[in-house]
C-alpha positions as CSV (number, residue, x, y, z in Angstrom):
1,X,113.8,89.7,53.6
2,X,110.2,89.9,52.7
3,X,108.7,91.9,49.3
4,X,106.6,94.9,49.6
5,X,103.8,93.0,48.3
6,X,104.7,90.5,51.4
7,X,105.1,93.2,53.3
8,X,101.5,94.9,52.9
9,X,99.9,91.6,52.7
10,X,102.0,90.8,56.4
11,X,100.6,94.5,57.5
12,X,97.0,93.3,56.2
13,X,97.1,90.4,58.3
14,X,98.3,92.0,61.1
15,X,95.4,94.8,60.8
16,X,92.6,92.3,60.4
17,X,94.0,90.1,62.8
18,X,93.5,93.2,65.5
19,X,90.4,94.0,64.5
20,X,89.2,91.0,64.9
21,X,90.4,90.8,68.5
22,X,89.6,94.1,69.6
23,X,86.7,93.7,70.0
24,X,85.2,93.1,73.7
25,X,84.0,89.1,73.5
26,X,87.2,87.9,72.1
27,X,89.5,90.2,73.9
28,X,87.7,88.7,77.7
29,X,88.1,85.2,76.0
30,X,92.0,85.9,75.0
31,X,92.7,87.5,78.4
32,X,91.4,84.9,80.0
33,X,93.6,82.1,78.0
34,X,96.5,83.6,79.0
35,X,95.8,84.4,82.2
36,X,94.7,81.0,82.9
37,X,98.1,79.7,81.4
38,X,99.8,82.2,84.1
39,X,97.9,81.0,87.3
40,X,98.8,77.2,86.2
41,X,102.1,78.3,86.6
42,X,101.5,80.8,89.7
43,X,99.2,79.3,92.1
44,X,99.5,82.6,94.6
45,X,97.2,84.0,91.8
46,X,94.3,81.9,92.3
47,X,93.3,84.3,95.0
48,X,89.9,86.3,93.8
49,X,91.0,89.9,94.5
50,X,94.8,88.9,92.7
51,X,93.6,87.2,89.8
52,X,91.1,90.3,89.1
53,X,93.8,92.4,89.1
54,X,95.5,90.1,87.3
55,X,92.6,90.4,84.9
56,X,92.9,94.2,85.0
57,X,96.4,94.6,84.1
58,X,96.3,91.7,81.3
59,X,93.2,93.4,79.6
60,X,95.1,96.8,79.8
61,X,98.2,95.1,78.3
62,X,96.3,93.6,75.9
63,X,95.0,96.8,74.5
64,X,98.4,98.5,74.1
65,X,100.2,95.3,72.4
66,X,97.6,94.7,70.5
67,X,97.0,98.9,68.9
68,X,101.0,99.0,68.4
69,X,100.9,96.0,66.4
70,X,99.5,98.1,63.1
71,X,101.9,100.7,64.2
72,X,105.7,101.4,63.9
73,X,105.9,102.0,67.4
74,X,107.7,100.2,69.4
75,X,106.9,102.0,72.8
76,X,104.3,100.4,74.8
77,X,102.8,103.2,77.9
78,X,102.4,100.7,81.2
79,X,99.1,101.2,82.2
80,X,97.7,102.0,85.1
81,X,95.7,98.9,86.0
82,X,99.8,97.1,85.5
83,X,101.2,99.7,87.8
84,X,97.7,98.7,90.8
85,X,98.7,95.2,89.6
86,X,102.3,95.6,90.8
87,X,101.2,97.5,94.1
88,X,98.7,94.6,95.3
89,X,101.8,92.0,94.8
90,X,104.4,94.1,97.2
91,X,101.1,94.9,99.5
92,X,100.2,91.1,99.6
93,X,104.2,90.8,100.5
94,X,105.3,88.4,98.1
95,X,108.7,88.5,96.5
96,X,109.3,90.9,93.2
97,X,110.2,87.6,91.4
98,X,106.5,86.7,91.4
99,X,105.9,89.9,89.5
100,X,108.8,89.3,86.9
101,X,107.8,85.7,86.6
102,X,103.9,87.0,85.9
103,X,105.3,89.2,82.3
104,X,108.2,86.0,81.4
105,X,104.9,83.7,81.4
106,X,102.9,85.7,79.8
107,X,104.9,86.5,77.0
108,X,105.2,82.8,76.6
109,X,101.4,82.5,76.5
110,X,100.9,85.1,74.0
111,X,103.6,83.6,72.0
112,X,101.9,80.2,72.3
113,X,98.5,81.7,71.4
114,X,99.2,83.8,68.2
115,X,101.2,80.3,67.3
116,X,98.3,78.5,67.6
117,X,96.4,81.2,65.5
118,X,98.9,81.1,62.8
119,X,98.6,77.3,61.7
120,X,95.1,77.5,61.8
121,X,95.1,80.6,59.5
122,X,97.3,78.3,57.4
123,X,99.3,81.3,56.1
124,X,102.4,80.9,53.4
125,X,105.4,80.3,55.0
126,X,107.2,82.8,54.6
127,X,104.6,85.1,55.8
128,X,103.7,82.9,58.7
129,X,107.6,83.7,59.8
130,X,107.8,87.5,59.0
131,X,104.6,87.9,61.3
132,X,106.2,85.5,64.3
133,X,109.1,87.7,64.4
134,X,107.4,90.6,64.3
135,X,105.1,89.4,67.3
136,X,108.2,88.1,69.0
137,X,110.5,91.7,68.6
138,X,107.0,93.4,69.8
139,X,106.6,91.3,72.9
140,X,109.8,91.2,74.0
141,X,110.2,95.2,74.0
142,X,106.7,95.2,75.7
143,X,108.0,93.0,78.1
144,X,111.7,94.0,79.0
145,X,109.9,97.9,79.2
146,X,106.8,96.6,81.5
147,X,109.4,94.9,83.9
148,X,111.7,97.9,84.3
149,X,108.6,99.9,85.0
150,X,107.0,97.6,87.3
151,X,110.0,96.9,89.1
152,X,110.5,100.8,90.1
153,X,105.9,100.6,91.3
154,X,106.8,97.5,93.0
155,X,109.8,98.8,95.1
156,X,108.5,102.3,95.5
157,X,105.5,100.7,97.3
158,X,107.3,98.0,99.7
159,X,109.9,100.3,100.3
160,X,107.7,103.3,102.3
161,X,107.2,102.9,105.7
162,X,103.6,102.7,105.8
163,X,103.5,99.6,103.2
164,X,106.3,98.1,105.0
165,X,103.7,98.0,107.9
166,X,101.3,96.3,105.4
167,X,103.8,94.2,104.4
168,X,104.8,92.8,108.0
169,X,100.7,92.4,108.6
170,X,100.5,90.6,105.3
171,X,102.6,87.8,106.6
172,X,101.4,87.4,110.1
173,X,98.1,87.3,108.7
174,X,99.2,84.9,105.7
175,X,100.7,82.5,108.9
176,X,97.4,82.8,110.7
177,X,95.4,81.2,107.6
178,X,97.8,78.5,106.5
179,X,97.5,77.6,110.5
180,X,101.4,77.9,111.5
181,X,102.4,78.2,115.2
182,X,102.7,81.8,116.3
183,X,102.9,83.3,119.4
184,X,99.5,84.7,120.2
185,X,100.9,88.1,122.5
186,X,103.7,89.0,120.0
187,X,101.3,88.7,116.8
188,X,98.9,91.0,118.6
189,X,101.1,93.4,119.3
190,X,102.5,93.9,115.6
191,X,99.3,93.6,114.5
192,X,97.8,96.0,116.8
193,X,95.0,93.9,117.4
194,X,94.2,91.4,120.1
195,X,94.0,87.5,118.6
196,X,92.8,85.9,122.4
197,X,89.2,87.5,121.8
198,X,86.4,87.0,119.3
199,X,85.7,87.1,115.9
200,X,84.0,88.3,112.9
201,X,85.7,88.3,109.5
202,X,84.4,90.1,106.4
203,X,85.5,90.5,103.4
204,X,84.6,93.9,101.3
205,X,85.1,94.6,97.6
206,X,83.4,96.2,94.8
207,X,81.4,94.7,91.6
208,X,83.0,94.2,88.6
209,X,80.9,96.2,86.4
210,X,79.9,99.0,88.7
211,X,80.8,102.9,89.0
212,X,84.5,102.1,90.5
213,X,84.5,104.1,94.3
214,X,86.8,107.2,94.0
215,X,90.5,106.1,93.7
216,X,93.7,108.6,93.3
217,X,95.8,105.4,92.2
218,X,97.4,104.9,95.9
219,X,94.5,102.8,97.4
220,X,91.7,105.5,98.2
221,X,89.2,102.7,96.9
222,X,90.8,100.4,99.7
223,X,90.5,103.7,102.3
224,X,86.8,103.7,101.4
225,X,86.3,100.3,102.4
226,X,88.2,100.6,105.5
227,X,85.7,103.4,106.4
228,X,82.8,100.9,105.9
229,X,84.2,98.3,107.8
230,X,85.2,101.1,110.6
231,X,81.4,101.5,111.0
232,X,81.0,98.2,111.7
233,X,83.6,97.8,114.3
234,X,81.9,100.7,116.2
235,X,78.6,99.6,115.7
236,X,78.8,96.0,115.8
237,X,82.0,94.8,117.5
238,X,83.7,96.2,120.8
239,X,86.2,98.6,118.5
240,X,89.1,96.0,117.9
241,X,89.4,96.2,113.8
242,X,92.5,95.0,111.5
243,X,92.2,95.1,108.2
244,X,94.5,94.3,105.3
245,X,93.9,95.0,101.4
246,X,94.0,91.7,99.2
247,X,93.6,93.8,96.1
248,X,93.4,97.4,94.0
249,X,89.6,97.5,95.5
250,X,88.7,94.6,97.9
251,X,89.8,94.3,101.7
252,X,89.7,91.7,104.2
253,X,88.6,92.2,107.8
254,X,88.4,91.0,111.2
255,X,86.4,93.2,114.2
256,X,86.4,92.1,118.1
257,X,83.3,90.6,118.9
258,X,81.7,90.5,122.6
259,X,77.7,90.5,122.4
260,X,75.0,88.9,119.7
261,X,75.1,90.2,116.7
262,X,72.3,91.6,114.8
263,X,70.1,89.4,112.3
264,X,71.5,89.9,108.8
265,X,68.6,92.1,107.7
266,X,69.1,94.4,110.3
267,X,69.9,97.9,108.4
268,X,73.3,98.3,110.7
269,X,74.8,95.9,107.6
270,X,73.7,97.5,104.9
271,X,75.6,99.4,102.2
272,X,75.9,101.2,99.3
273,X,77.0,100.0,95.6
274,X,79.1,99.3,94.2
275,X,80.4,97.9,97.4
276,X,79.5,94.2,98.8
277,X,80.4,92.5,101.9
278,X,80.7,88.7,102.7
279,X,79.8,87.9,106.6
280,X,81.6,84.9,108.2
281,X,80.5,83.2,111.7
282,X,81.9,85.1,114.7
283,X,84.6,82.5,116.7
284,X,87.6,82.7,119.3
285,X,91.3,82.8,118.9
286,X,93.5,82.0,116.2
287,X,91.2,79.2,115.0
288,X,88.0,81.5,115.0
289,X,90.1,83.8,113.4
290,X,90.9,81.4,110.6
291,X,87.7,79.5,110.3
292,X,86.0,82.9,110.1
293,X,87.9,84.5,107.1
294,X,87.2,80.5,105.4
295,X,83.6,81.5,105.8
296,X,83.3,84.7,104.8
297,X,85.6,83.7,101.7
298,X,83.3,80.7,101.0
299,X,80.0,83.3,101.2
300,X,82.6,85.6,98.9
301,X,82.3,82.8,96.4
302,X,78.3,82.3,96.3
303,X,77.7,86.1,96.1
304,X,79.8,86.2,93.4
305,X,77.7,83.2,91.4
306,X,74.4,84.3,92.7
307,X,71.4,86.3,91.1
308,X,72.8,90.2,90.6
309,X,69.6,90.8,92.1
310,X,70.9,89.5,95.6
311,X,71.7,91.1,98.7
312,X,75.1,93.5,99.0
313,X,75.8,92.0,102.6
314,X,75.5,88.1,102.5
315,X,76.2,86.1,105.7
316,X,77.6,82.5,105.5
317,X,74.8,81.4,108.0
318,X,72.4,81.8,105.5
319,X,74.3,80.5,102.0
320,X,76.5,77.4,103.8
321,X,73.9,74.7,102.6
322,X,73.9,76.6,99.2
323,X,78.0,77.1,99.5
324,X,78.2,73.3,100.2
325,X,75.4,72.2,97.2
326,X,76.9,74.6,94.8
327,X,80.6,73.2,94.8
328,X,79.8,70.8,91.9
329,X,77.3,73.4,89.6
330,X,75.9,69.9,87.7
331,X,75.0,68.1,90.8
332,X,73.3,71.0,92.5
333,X,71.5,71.5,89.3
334,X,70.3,68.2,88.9
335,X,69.2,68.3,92.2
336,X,67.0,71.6,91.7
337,X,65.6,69.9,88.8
338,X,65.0,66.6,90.4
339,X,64.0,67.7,93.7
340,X,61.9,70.7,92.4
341,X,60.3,69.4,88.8
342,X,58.0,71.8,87.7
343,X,58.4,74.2,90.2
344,X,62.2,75.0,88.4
345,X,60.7,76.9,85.8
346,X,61.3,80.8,85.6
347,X,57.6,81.9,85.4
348,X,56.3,84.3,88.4
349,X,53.9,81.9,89.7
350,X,56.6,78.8,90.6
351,X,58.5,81.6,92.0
352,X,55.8,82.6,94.2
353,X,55.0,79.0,95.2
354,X,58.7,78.3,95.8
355,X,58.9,80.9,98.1
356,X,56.1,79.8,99.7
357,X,57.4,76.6,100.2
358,X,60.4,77.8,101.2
359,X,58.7,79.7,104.4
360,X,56.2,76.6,104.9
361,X,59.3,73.8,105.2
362,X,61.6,76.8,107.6
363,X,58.3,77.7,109.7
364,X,58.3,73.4,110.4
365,X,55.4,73.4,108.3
366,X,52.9,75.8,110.3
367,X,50.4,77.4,107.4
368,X,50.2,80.1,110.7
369,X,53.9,80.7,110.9
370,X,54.5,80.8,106.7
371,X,51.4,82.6,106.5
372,X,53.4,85.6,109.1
373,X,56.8,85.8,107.0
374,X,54.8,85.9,103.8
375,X,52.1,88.4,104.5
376,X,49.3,86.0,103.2
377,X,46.5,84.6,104.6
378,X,47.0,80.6,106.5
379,X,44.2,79.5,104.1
380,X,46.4,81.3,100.9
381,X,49.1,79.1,102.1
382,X,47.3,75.7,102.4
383,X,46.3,76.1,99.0
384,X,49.4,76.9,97.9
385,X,50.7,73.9,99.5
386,X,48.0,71.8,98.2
387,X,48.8,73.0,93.9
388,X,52.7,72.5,95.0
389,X,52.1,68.7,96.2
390,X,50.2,68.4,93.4
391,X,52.9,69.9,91.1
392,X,55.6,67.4,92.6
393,X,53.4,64.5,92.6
394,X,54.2,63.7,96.3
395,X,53.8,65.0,99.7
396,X,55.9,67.1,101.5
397,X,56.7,64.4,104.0
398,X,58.3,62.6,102.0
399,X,60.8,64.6,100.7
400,X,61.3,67.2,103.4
401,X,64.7,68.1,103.5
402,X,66.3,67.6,100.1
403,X,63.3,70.1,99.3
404,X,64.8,72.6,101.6
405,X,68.1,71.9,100.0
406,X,66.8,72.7,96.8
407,X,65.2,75.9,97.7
408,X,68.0,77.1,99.5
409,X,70.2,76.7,96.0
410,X,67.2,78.3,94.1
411,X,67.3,81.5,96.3
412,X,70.5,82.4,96.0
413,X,71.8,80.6,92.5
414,X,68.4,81.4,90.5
415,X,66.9,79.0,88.5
């Protein structure tokens, strides 16, 4: 049994320890330890919208565990972000033993982390033990409480009839993707939309670090993006629209597709933040309706490592060669650096002349046509042309279209 002086030096511990985690850095880098030890174990979780929910709740968690431990409480509130957690697993229709097995891992991650901490700390032994099993008793009550909770949000939300609607969708659609055999007219009909037609998948969520949209905790943030993707089916499509939720405030989409399509700066895409919108290529039947949702999940992926000064809506027609380039960061790098040289650098004046080159190489190297999408006189771009061959230390001919590569990184990546 430890001393009192054990005792406040254990509580000391403890209280530095938490105020030295608190804070927002090393919290993000702790959640994102243990979470990473969850998805190992959980590969469902390697969706986006999942693991930022994921994210969510853990953070959340995090905060509560982490405040009790200078505390003689040993009741931890569930928060919120836990409870949209649990809702997004029943909504994705996946089994409540995912859920359980998400808190049993992760109490074995925080127990492995503040392990790890310990021996490094190189505290007395006895004190190293009286802390362990103080974590331990904590974790488990935070554990065996969040479960009991979590089950009820789980249940509550695949047990309604509406979510049980969801849920049915959720696995048609989940069989679509992974490319099982299904019987086109019966799938339509549950789904309510019709697979033997065209289409166009999308994929809306909100950013990260922007004003959340309005939610009253039951998926109003996911209504709101249903609206916006309503407009589009009206506008855009010939009215056909499903839609499911993949997570507390991101949606996936499909509309019916009959005519062209308008360019992707046309205003009919546009929208308002904190929402974005991924764009795949429009295509028929249940391979266009898988290949589609791949694209606009692969355009999902570069907006979310572009420049935050990018577009809201972004198309996979315009970001494939930079979705392709970017899936290993260091090559595409090195080729921006190789390919580009001096006209990498951050300064306003390579950025002008890379976007003039940009325009020269896509307008098949017409000064007459760059000069038009630039707004600049022809004789502005031959100049241009001429300090840029000169920069590089080659011409343009030889070089063409692992320049065009380049640039297309370089728009959307950044340099």
């Amino acid at each position: 049994m430890a001393t009192t002086a054990n005792s406040a030096e254990i509580r000391q511990w403890i209280a530095d320890f938490v105020a030295e985690t608190l804070p927002g850095d090393t919290l993000e880098q702790v959640v994102t330890r243990l979470d990473n030890a969850i998805i190992a174990r959980i590969p469902e979780l390697r969706d986006p919208d999942m693991r930022r929910d994921l994210a969510a709740s853990s953070r959340a968690h995090a905060v509560e565990v982490l405040s009790g431990l200078t505390q003689d409480r040993f009741h931890y509130p569930v928060p919120e972000e836990a409870h949209a957690f649990a809702r997004t697993v029943a909504r994705r229709g996946y089994d409540v033993r995912l859920l359980l097995r998400v808190y049993h891992l992760g109490q074995e991650a925080v127990i492995d982390y503040m392990t790890e901490v310990i021996e490094q700390r190189q505290l007395p032994q006895d004190i190293e033990r009286s802390v362990l099993l103080r974590l331990f008793d904590r974790t488990t009550r935070w554990a065996s409480h969040s479960v009991e909770t979590l089950t009820d949000t789980y249940m509550a939300e695949r047990e309604s009839g509406l979510r049980a609607a969801f849920t049915q969708r959720a696995e048609i659609v989940r069989a679509l993707l992974d490319g099982a055999e299904v019987d086109t007219e019966t799938a339509s009909g549950r789904l309510g939309y019709r697979l033997a037609q065209r289409h166009l998948a999308l994929v809306l969520w909100t950013d990260v670090d922007s004003a959340p949209l309005p939610s009253d905790g039951n998926g109003e943030a996911v209504g709101q993006l249903d609206r916006i993707v309503a407009r589009y089916a009206t506008a855009l499509g010939n009215g056909s629209l499903l839609t499911m939720p993949s997570g507390a405030t991101a949606l996936w989409a499909w509309i019916g597709v009959d005519g062209e399509l308008p360019e992707p700066d046309d205003p009919a895409w546009s929208v308002e933040a904190p929402v974005r919108v991924a764009v795949g290529l429009p295509a028929a039947h249940t391979t266009g309706f898988r290949d589609s949702h791949r694209e606009a999940v692969a355009a999902r992926h570069v907006a979310e490592r572009a420049r935050p000064d990018g577009p809201r809506v972004l198309h996979y027609s315009e970001v494939e060669v930079a979705y392709l380039a970017g899936a290993d960061e260091s090559a595409m790098r090195s080729l921006i650096d190789r390919e580009l040289g001096a006209l990498a650098a951050p300064d306003a004046q390579s950025a002008r002349l890379r976007e003039t080159l940009h325009a020269y190489l896509r307008a098949r190297r017409s000064p007459d046509a760059a000069a038009k999408l630039l707004g600049v006189h022809k004789n502005t771009v031959r100049y241009r042309i001429q300090r840029i061959e000169e920069l590089l230390g080659h011409s343009l001919d030889q070089r063409g279209p692992r320049l065009e590569i380049a640039l297309d990184c370089v728009s959307v990546y950044g340099v």
